[in-house]
N, CA, C and O of each residue as an XYZ file, in Angstrom:
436
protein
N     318.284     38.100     81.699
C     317.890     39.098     80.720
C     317.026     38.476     79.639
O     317.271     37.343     79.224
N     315.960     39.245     79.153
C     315.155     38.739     77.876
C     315.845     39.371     76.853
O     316.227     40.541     76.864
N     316.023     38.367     75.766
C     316.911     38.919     74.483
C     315.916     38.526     73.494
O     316.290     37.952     72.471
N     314.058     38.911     73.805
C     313.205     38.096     72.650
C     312.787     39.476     72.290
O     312.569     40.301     73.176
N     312.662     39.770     70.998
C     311.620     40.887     70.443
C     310.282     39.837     69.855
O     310.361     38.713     69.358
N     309.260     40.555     70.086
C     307.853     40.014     69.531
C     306.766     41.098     69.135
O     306.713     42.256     69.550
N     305.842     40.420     68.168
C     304.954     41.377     67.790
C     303.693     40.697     67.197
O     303.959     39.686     66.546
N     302.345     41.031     67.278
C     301.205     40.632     66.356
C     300.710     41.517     65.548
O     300.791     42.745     65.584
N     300.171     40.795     64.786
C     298.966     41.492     64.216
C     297.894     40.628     63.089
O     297.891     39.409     62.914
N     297.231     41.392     62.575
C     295.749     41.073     61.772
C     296.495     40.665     60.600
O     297.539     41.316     60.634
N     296.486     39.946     59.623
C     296.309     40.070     58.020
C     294.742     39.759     57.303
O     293.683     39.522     57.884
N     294.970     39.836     56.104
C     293.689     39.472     55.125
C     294.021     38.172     54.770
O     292.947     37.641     54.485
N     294.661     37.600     54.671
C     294.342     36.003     54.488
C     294.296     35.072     54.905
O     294.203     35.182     56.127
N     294.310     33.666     54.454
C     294.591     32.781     55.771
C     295.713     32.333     56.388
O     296.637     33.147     56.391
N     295.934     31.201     56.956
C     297.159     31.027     58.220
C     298.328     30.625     56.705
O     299.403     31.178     56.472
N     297.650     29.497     55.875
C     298.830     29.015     55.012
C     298.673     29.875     54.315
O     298.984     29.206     53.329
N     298.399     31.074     53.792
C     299.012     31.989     52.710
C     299.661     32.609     53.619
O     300.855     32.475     53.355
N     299.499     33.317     54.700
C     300.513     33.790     55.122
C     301.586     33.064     55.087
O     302.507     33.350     54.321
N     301.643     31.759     56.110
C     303.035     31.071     55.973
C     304.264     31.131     55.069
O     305.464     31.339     55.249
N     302.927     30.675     53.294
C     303.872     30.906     52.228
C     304.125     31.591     52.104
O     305.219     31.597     51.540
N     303.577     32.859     52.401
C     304.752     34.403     52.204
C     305.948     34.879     52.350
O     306.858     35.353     51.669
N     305.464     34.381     54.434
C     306.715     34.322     54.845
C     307.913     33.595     54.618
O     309.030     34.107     54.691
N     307.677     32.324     54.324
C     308.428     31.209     54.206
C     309.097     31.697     52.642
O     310.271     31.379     52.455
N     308.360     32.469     51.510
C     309.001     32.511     50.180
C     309.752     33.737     50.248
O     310.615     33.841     49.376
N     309.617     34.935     51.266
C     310.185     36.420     50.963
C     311.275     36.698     51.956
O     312.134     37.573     51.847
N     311.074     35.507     53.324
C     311.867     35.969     54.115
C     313.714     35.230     53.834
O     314.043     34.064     53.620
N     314.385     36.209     53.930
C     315.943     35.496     53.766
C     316.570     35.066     55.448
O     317.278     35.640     56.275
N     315.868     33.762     55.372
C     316.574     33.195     56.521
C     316.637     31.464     56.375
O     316.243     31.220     55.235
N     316.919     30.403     56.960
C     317.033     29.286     56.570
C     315.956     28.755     57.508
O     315.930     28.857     58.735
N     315.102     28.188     56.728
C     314.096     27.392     57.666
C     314.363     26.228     58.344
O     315.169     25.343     58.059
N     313.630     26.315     59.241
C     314.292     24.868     60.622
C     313.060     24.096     60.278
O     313.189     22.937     59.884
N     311.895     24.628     60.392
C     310.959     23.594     60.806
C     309.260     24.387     60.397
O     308.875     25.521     60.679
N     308.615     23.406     59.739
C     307.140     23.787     59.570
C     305.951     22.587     60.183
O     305.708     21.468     59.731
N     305.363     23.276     61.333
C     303.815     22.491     61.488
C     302.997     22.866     60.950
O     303.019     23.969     60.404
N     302.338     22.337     60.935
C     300.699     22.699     60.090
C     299.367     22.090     61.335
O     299.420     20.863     61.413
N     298.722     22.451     61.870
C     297.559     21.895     62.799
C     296.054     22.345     62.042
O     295.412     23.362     62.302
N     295.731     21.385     61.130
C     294.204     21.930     61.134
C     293.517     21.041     62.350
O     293.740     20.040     63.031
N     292.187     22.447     62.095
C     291.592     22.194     63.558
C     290.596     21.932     62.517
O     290.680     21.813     61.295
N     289.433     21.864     63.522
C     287.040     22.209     63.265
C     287.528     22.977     62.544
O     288.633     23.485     62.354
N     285.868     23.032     61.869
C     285.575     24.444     61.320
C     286.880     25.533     60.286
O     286.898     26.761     60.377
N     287.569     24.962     59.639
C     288.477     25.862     59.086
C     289.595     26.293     59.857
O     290.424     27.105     59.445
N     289.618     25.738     61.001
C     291.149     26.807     61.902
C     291.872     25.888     61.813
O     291.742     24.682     61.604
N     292.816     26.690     62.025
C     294.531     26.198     61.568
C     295.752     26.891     62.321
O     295.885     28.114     62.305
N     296.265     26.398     62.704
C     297.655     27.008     63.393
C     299.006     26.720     62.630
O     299.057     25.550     62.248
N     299.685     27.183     62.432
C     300.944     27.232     61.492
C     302.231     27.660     62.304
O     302.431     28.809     62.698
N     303.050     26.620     62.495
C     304.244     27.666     63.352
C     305.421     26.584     62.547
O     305.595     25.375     62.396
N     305.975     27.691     62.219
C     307.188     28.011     61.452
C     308.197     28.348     62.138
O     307.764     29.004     63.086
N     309.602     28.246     62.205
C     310.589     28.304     62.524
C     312.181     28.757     61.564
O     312.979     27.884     61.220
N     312.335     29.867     61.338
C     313.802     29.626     60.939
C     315.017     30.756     61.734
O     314.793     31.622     62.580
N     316.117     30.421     61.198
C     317.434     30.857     61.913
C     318.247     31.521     60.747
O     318.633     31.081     59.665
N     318.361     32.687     61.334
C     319.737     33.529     60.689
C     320.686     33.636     61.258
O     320.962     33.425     62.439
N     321.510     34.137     60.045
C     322.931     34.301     60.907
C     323.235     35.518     61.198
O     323.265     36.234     60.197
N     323.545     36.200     62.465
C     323.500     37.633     62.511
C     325.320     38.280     62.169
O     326.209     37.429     62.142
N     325.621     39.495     61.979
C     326.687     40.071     61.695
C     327.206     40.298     63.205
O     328.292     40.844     63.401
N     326.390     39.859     64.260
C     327.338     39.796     65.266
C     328.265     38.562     65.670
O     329.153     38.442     66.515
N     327.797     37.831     64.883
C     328.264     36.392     64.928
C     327.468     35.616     66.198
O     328.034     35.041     67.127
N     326.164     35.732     66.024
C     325.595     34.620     66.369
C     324.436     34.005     65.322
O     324.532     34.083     64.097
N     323.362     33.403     66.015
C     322.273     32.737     65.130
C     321.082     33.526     65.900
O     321.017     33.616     67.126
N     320.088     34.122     64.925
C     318.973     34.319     65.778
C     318.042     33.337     64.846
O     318.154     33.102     63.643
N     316.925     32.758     65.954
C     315.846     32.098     65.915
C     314.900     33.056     65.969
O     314.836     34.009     66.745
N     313.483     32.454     64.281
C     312.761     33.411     64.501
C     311.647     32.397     64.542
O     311.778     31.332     63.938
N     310.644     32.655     65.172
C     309.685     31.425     65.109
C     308.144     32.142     64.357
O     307.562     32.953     65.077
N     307.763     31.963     63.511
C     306.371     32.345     63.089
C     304.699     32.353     63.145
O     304.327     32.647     62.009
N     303.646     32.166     63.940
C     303.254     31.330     64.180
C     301.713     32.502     63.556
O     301.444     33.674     63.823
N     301.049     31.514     62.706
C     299.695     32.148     61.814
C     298.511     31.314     62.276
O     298.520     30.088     62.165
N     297.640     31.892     62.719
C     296.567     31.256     63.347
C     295.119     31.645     62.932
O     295.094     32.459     62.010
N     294.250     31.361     63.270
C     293.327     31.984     62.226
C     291.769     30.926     63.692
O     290.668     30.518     63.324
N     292.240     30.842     64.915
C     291.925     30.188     65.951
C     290.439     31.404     66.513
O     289.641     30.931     67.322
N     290.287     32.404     66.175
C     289.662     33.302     67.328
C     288.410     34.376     66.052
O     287.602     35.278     66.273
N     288.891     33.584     64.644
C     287.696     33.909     63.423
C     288.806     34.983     62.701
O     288.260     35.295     61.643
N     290.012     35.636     62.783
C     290.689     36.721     62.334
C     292.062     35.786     62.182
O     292.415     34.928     62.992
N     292.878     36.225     60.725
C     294.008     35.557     60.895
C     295.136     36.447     61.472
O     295.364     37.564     61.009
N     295.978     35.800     62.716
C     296.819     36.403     63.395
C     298.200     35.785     62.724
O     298.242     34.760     62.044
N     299.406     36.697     63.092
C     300.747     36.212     62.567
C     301.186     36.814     63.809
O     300.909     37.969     64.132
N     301.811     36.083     64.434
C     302.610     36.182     65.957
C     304.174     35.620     65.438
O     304.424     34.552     64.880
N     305.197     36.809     65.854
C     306.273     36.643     65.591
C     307.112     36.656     66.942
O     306.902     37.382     67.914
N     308.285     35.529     66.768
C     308.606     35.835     68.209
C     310.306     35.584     67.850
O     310.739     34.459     67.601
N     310.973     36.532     67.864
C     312.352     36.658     67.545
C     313.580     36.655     69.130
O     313.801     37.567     69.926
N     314.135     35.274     69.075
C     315.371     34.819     70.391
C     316.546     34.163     69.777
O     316.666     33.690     68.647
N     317.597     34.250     70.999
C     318.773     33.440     70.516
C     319.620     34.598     69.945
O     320.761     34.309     69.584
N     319.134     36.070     69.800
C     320.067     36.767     68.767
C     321.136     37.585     69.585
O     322.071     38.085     68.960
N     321.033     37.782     71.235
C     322.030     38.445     72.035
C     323.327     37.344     71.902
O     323.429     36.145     71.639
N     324.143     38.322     72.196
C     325.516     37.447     72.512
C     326.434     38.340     73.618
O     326.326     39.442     74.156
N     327.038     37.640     73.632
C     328.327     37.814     75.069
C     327.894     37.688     76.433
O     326.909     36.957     76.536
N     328.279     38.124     77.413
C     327.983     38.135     79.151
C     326.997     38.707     79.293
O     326.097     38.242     79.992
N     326.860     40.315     78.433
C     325.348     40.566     79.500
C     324.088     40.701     78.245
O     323.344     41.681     78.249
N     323.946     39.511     77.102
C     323.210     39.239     76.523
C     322.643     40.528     75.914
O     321.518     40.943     76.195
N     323.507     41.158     75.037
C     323.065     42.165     74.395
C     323.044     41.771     72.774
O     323.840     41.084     72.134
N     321.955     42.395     72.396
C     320.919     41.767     71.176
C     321.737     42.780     69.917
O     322.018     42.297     68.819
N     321.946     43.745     70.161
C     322.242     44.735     69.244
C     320.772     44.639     67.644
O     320.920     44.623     66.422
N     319.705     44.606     68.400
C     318.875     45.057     67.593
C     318.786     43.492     66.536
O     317.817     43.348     65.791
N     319.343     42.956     66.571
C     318.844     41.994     65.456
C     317.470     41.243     65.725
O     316.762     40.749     64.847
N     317.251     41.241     66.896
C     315.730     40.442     66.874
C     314.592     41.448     66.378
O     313.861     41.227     65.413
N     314.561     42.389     67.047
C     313.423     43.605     66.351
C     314.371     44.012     64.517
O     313.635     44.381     63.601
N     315.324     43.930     64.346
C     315.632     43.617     62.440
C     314.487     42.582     62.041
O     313.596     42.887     61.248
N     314.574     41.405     62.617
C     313.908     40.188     61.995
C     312.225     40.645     61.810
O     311.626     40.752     60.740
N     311.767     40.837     62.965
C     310.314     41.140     63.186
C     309.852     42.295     62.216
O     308.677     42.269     61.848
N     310.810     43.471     61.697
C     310.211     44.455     60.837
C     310.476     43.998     59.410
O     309.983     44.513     58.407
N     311.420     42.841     59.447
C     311.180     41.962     57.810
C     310.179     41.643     57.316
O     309.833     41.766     56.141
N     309.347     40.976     58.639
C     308.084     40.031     58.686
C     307.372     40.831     58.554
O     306.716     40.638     57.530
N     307.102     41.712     59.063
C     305.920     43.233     58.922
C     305.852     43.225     57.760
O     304.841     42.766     57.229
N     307.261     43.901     56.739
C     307.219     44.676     55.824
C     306.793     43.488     54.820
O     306.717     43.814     53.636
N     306.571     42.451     55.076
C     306.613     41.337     54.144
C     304.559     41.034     53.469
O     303.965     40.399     52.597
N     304.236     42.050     54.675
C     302.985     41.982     54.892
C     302.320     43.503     55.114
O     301.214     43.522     55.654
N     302.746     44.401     54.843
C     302.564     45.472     54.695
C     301.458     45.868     53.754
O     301.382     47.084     53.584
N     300.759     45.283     53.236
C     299.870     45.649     51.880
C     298.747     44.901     52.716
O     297.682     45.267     52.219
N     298.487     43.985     53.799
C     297.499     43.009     53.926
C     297.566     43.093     55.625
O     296.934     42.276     56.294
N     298.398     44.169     56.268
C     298.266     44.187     57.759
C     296.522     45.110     58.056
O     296.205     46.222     57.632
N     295.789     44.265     58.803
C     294.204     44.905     59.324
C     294.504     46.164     60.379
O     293.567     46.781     60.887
């Protein structure tokens, strides 16, 4: 079974303002930050943190802001949040992903 919710989209700024956004508004505990500058201004950013869900597990949310293709993208990819035998999510991975939206709601293209 897939227990990942995911989603993209456009913003107006670049890869590290997004990051810091996410990284300052979202309530979850961060695991881990890369930073890749590339040529020419591009940059890839993937971010990582983990909550704790009310079902009693951990979901992993991973962040990743790119700015690779001339447009800055924020690719969210939310796993780890099903629990028991037949890996049922009860919605916490798509919770995480409409945090990240709403976090960016004023600056989504």
């Amino acid at each position: 079974m897939n227990d990942m919710a995911r989603d993209v989209f456009s913003v107006k700024m670049t890869p590290l303002e997004a990051q810091k956004m996410v990284e300052k508004n979202l309530e979850a505990d961060l695991v881990s930050v890369d930073i890749y500058n590339l040529e020419n201004n591009k940059s890839i950013i993937v971010t990582i943190f983990e909550k704790y869900a009310r079902s009693n597990s951990d979901a992993g949310l991973v962040v990743i802001c790119e700015n690779t293709t001339g447009k800055t993208l924020v690719k969210i990819t939310s796993t780890g949040s099903a629990i028991g035998l037949f890996q049922i999510d009860w919605g916490t991975g798509n919770n995480l992903i409409k945090r990240v939206k709403k976090i960016f709601i004023d600056y989504i293209i």
